[in-house]
N, C-alpha and C positions, 0 to 999 in steps of 0.2 A: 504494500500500500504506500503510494506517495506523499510524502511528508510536507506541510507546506512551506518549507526549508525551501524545498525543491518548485516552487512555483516562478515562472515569471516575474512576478509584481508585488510576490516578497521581500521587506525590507525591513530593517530591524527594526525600525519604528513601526511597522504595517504595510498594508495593503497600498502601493500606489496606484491601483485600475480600479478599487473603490472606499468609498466611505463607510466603513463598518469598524466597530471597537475592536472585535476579535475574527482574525484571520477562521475561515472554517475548514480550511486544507482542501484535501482530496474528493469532498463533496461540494465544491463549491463551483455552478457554472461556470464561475470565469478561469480554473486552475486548468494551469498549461505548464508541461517544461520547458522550460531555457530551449530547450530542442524544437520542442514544437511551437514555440514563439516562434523561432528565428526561419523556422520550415514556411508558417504561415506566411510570414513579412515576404519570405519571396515568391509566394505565389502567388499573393498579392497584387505585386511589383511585375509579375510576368503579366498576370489576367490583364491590368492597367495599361502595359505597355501593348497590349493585343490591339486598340481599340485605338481609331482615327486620332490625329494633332487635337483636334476642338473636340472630341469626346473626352483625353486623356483629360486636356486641361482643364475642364468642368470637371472631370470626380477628382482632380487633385486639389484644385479652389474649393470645393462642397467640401469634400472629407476630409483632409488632409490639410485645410488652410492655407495652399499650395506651397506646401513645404516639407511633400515626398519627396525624394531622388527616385529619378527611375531610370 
């Protein structure tokens, strides 16, 4: 079982992906590994880059604040 040592957005003060007092570890929608963060981030970055000049640049403005690298 995954400890939430091992999450992403574990940090020793807390949670930085949400606002809650106490981390819930391995039950917790948002817990990902270090691995599988860095997995998603580029699949991400591939899907985004699939998609036209003016399509890319709306979902990096919308989502991203346009301050992905892609």
């Amino acid at each position: 079982m995954p400890k939430k040592q091992n999450c992403f957005a574990y940090k020793k003060n807390g949670c930085k992906a949400l606002r809650v007092k106490e981390c819930e570890g391995c039950i917790c929608p948002f817990f990902k590994t270090k691995g599988e963060y860095k997995r998603g981030k580029k699949e991400v970055k591939k899907r985004i880059n699939s998609y036209d000049e003016p399509e890319r640049s709306y979902l990096i403005d919308a989502y991203y604040g346009g301050k992905l690298k892609v």
